[in-house]
N, C-alpha and C positions, 0 to 999 in steps of 0.2 A: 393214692392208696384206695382202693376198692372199698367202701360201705356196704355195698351189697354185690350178692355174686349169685348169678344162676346157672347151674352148671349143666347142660343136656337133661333141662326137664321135660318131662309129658305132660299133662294134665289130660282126663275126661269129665265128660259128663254122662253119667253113665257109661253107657260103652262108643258114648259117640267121643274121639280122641280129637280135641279140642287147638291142643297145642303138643306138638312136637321138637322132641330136641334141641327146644330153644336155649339159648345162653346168652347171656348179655351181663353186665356190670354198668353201676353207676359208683362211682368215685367221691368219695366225701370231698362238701364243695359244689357241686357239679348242679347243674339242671339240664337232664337226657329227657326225649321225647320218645315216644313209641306212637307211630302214627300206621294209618291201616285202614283198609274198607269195615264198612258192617261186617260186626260177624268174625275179622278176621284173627282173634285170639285177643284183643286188647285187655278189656276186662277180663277175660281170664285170666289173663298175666297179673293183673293187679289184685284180684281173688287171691291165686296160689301166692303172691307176695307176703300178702295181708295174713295169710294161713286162713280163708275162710273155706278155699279149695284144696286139696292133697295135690301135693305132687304124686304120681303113679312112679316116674321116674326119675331120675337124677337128683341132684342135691342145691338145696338154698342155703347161701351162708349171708350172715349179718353181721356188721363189725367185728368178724374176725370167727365169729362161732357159726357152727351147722344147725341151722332152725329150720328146717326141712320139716321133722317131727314135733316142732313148738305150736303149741294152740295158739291160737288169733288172740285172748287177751291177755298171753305171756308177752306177744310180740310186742302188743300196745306199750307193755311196762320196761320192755325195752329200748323202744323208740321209735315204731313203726305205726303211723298212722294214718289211717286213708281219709278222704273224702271222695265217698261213693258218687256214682253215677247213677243221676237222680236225684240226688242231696239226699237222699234219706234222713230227711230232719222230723223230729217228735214234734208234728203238726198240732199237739191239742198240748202241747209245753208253752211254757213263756221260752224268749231268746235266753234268758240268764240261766233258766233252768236246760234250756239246750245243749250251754256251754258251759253247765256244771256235767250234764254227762258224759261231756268231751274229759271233762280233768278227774273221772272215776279214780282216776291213780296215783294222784296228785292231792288231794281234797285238804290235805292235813297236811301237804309241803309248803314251805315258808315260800314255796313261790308261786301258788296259785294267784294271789292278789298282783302281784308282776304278769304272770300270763295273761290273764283278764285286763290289764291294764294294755296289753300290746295287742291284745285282741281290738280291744275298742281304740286304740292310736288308730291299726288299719281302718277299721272299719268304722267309723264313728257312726252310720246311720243304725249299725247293732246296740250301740250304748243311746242313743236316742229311743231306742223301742226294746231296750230290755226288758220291760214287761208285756210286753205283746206277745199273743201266741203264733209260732212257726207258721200256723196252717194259713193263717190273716196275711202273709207278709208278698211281695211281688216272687217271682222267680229268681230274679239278680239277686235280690234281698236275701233268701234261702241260700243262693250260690255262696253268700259272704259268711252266712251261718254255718253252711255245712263247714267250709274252710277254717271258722274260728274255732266251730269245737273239734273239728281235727287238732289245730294248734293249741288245745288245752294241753293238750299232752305231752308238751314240749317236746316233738318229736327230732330224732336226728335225720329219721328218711319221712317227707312228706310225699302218700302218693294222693296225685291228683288224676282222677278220672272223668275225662268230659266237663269241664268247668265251665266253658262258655255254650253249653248244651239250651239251645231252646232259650236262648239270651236277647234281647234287642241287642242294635251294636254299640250303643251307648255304655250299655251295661259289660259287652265283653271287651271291651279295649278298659274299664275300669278293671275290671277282674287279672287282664295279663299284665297290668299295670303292678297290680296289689302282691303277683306271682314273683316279681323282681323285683320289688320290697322285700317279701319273705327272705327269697336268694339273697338278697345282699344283705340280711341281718344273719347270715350265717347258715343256714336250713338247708341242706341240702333236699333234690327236690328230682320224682318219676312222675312225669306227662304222660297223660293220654289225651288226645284230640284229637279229633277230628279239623277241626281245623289249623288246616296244616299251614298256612301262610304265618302265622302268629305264633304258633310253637315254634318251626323251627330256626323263627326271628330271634328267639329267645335263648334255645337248647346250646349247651356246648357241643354236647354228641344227639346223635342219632338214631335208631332203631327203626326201620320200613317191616312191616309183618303181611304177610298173605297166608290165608288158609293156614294159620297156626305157627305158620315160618317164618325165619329172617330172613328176608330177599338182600336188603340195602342196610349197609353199619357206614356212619361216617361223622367228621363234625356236624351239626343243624347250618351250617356252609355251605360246605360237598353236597350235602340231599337236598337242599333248597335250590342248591343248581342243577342238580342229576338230573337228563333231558327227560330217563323212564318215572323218575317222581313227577316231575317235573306234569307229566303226560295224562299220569295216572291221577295224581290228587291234588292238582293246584291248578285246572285249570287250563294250562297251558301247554299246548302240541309243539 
């Protein structure tokens, strides 16, 4: 069953049209990749998800409803929660207070002390420096913050944008590690990376994007073998 559904959407930025007639679904359950050059629609896609972007055209559905026209912290209170590209973490915050503003929605649910508790199972180096502030902490360190106050939210769709971005490789083999933790605790879960050898290690499905388009749909199998993925983003002719 379909969690999420994008039906022939557009986006702009301004008038520059960003993403065209895309459509894709991710399936509750699932962890799908959307993998792509600079530039080629990624984060937008994860934008118009999140509703920080408009669709211009087509429609986005979510467990079953049209939130096309839903603002970005209706979506949150629904179950949609990103973790941007770049972490966008409250650099002059403590970790605790970063990941109190992951759980805005939550604050006064009987199960914030459970979230927090599954935040720091993943990450234990955040419960060791929950009073440190964001802005002091490494890049990896930030990576695991952006991701825990996403999962304040207890979200049903986690979107992940660029997570092993500007990572040692220490740190991003821990990070796609902790990404299939989440999966296997139930979370379904929308990739973005660039690195494409690791995602689509991981993904059940697939999504290849060019210049705002879906070129390549398949299991993270089929595109990990496809000779033109293959060509294009991994390296190998």
């Amino acid at each position: 069953m379909a969690l999420l559904e994008l039906d022939d959407i557009t986006v702009h930025y301004g008038r520059i049209q960003a993403i065209t007639g895309m459509s894709l679904s991710v399936d509750q359950g699932e962890i799908v990749t959307l993998i792509g050059a600079n530039g080629a629609g990624k984060t937008t896609t994860m934008r118009a998800v999140s509703g920080l972007l408009k669709a211009s055209t087509g429609s986005i559905r979510f467990d079953g409803d049209d939130i096309t026209k839903v603002k970005a912290h209706v979506r949150v209170v629904r179950g949609i929660s990103l973790a941007p590209e770049g972490r966008g973490i409250f650099p002059n915050m403590t970790v605790l207070e970063n990941l109190d503003m992951g759980a805005y929605t939550r604050k006064r649910d009987k199960k914030y002390a459970a979230n927090l508790e599954r935040v720091f199972d993943l990450f234990p180096r955040l419960a060791e420096r929950k009073t440190q502030t964001g802005g002091t902490m490494s890049g990896g360190e930030q990576q695991m913050l952006a991701i825990g106050r996403a999962l304040m939210g207890e979200p049903k769709l986690l979107l992940l944008d660029e997570p092993s971005m500007g990572l040692a490789p220490q740190f991003i083999r821990q990070i796609f590690k902790i990404v299939r933790q989440i999966h296997e605790q139930g979370t379904t879960i929308l990739l973005v990376e660039q690195n494409a050898n690791q995602a689509l290690a991981i993904a059940d499905r697939a999504y290849v994007l060019e210049s705002g388009e879906i070129t390549h749909r398949g299991t993270g199998a089929e595109i990990l073998a496809d000779p033109a993925v293959k060509e294009a983003y991994l390296g190998v002719a």
